[in-house]
N, C-alpha and C positions, 0 to 999 in steps of 0.2 A: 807289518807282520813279521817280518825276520831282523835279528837283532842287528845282522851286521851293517854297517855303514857304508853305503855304497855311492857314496853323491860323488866323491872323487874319481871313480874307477871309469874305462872304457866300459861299451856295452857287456864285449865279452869278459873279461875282469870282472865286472858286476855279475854277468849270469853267471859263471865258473862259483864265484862267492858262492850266492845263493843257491846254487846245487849241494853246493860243498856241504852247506848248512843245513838244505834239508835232509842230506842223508844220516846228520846225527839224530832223526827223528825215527824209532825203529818200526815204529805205527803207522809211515807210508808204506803203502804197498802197489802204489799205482802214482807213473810220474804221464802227464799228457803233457805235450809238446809239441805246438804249433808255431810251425815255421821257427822253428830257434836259433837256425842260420844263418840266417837272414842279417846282413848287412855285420856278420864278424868275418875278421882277417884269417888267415889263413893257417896261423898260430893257436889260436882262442878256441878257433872250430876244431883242431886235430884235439888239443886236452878238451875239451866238453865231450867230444867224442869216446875219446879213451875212459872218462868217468862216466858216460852211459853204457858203455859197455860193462862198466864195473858192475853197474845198477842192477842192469840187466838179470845180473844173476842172483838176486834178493825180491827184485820188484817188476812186474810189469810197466814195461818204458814202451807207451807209444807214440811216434812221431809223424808228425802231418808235414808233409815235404811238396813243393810246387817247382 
């Protein structure tokens, strides 16, 4: 589905990617995320973070957290 190449990347590296990419799409308006957390370092999770919080303010971002 998303153009970019992620088969090299760590998990988080890959999700960071594909967030990245789909907020050049202006037609989402709603991002759902289950457990997104999960098993990234400590690095990966503060920037995914800081980009949902970007999100936040364009789109409904909800997140499932355990």
């Amino acid at each position: 589905v998303w153009s970019a190449d992620t088969t090299s990347l760590s998990t988080g590296q890959s999700m960071l990617t594909v967030l990245n990419e789909i907020t050049t799409y202006p037609v989402i308006k709603y991002f759902l995320l289950d457990e997104w957390d999960a098993n990234l370092d400590k690095d990966n999770r503060a920037k995914i973070h800081e980009l949902l919080d970007e999100l936040s303010k364009k789109a409904v971002v909800v997140e499932v957290r355990h």
